[in-house]
C-alpha positions in Angstrom: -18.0 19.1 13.1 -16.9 18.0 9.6 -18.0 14.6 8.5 -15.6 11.9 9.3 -14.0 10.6 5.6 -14.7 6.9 6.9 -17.9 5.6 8.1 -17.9 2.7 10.4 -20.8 1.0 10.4 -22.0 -2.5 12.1 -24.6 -4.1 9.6 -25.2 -7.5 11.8 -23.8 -9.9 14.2 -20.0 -10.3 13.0 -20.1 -7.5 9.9 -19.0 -4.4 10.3 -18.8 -1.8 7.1 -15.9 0.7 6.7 -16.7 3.3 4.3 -14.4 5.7 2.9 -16.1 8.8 2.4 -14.8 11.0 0.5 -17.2 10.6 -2.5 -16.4 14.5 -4.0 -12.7 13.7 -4.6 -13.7 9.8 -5.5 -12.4 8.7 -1.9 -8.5 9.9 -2.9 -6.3 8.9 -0.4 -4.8 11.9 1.4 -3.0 11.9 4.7 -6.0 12.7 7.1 -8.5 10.0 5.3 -5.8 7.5 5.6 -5.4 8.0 9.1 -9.1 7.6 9.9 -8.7 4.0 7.5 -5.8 2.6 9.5 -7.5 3.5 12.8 -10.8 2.0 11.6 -9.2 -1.3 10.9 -6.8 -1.8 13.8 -10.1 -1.1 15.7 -11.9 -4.2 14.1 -11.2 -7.3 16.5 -13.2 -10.9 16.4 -12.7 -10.8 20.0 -14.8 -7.5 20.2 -17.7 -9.0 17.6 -15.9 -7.8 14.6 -15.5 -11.3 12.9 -15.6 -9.9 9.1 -15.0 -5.8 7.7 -16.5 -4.9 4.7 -14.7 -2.3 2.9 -16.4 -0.1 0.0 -16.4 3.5 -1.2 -19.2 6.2 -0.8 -20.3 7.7 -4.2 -19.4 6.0 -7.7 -15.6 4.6 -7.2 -14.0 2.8 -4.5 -11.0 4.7 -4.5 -9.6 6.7 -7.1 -6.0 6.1 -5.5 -3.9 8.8 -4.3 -4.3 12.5 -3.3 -2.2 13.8 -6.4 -3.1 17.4 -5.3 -1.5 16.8 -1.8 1.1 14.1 -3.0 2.7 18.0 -4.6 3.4 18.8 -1.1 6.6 17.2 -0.7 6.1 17.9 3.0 3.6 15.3 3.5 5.0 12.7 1.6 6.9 10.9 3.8 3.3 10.8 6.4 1.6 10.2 3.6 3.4 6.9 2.3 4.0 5.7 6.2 0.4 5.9 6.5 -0.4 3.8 3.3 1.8 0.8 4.4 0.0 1.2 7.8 -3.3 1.2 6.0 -2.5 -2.1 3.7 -0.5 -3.8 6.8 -3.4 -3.3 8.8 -5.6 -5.2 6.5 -3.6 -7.9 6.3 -2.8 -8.5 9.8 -6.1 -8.2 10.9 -7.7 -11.1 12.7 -10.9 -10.2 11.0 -11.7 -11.1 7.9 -11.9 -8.2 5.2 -14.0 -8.1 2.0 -13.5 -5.4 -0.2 -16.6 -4.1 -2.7 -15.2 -2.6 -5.3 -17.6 -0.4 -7.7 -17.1 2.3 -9.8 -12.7 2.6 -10.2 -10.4 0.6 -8.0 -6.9 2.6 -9.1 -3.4 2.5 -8.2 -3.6 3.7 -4.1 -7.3 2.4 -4.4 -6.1 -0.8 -6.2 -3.6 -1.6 -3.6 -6.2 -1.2 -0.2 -8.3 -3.9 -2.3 -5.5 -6.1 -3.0 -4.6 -6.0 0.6 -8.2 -7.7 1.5 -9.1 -11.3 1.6 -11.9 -11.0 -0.3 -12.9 -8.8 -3.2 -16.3 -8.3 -5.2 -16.7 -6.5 -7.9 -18.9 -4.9 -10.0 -19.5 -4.7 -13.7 -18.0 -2.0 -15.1 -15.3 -1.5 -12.1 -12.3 -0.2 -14.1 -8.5 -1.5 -11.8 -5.7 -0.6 -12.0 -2.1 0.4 -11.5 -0.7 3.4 -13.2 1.8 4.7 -11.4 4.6 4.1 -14.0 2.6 7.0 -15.8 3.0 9.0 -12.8 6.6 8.9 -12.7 6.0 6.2 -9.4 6.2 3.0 -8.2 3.7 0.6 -7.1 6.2 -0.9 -4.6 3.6 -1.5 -1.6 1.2 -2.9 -3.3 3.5 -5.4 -5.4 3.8 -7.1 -1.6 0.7 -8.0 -1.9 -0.1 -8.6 -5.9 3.4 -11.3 -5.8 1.9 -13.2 -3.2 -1.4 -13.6 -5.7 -1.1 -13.5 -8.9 1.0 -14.9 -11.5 4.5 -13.2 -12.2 3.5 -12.5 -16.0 0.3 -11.2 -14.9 2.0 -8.8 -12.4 4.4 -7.7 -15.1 1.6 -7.1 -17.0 0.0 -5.0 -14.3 2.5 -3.1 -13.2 4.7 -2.2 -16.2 2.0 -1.6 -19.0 0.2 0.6 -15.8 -2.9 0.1 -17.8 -6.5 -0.1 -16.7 -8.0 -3.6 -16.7 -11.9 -4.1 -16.6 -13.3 -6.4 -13.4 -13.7 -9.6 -15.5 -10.1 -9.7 -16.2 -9.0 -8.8 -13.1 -10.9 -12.0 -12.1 -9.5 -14.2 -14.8 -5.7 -13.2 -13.0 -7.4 -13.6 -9.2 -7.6 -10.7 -8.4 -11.2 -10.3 -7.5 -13.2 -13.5 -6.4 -16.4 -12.4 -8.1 -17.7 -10.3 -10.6 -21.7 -9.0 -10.4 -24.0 -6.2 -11.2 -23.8 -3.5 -9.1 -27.2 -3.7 -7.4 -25.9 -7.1 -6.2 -22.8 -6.0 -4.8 -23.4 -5.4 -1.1 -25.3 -8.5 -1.1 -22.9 -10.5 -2.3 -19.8 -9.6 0.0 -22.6 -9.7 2.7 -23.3 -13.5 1.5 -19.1 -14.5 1.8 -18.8 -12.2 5.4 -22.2 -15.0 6.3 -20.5 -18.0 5.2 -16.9 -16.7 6.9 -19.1 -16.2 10.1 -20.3 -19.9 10.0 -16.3 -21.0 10.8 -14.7 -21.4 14.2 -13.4 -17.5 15.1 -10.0 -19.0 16.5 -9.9 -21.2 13.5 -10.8 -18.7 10.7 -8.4 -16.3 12.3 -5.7 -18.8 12.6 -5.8 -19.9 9.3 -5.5 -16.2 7.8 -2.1 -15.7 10.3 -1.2 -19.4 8.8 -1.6 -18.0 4.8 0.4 -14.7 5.9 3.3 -16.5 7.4 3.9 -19.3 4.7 6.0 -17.1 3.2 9.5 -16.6 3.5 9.3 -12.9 4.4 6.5 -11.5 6.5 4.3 -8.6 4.6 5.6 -6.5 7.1 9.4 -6.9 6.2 8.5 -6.6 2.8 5.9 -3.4 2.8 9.1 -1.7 4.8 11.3 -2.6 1.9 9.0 -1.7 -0.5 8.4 1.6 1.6 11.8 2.9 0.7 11.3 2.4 -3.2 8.1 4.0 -2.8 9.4 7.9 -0.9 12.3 7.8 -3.3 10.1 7.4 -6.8 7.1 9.8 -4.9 10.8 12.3 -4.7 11.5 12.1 -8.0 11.5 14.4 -10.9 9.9 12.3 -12.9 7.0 12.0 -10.2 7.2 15.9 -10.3 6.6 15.3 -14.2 4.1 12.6 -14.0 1.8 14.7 -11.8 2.3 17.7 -13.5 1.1 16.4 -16.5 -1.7 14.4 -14.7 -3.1 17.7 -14.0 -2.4 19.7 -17.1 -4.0 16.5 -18.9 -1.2 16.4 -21.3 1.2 13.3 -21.8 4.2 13.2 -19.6 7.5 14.8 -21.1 10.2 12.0 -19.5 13.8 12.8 -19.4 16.1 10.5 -20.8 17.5 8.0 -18.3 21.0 8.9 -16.8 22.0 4.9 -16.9 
């Protein structure tokens, strides 16, 4: 049997560790990966011992974001984008609480599962990100999830430029809770899963579904609205161009805008 792209691990009383594990193409998201994530995570339940997820990547990045190689096949795109709001719905509607360790590259598709989590740690080094403008895409799901964190200039800054950021900024915006050297990384998302553990379960759990629901829309109504934004611009010809280019490592040739 082929190995599974995510590992699920449980590490101790309360922790579990979901790996993605797809270390030769730098954990890219592509549709059959995804839908081992999304299971994983719907699986995870306080009720069944799961009281905090870890989430990391196998090799040396987190997530290099999307399968650009599949995202050509305009046959999967539409599974491929319902199965990315699934993913980053599931993590923030689960009653557990999720840490993301973030090594390596955390970028675009790979940016968004972290942003998605409750908790991030991240090492030195870790380069994050959200490109897709340079793709000829939009960064429509995640943008759920970065408005409801981060400051509007800093998401403006994020998005539009679509440039990489190192990890120390990213925490300066709050967009990772702490920055450490990588040997310390594990160790330290284990240390916040501990301290989560030490709360009431109902309590914690209650309090996350509190945070969600302050806002006016759910992150539900607002990843399906984003969802359409996102299968239009992955349907694009200038997606066709931004990937194109991606792989002929060449800079993007954009048409001029119609209006």
């Amino acid at each position: 049997m082929p190995s599974p792209l995510v590992h699920v691990v449980d590490l101790e009383m309360g922790i579990r560790l979901v790996e993605l594990n797809r270390p030769e193409k730098r954990n890219a998201l592509c549709v059959d990966l995804l839908q081992e994530f999304a299971d994983a995570i719907e699986a995870c339940d306080p009720g069944k011992g799961q009281r905090v997820v870890i989430v990391r990547g196998a090799g040396p990045v987190f997530c290099a974001g999307l399968d650009l190689q599949e995202a050509q096949d305009r046959s999967k795109g539409e599974k491929s984008a319902q199965l990315i709001a699934r993913s980053l719905q599931a993590l923030s509607s689960s009653r557990s609480i999720i840490i993301a360790a973030v090594h390596g590259g955390a970028i675009a598709g790979g940016a968004g599962i972290m942003s998605a989590c409750d908790f991030v740690v991240a090492a030195r080094g870790t380069s994050i990100g959200y490109p897709e403008v340079h793709r000829g895409l939009v960064a429509g799901l995640v943008m759920t999830f970065l408005r409801r964190q981060l400051r509007e200039r800093d998401v403006r800054e994020l998005l539009l430029l679509g440039e990489i950021i190192n990890a120390e900024r990213a925490a300066e915006m709050g967009l990772v809770n702490r920055v450490v050297d990588g040997e310390q990384l594990m160790d330290s998302a284990l240390d916040i899963g501990r301290r989560v553990v030490k709360g009431a379960p109902d309590a914690v759990a209650r309090t996350k579904q509190m945070i969600a629901e302050l806002w006016h829309h759910t992150v539900a109504e607002d990843l399906h609205w984003a969802h359409e934004h996102h299968i239009r611009a992955r349907g694009s010809a200038e997606a066709e161009e931004g990937m194109r280019a991606f792989f002929e490592k060449r800079s993007p040739q954009w048409i001029k805008p119609t209006s």
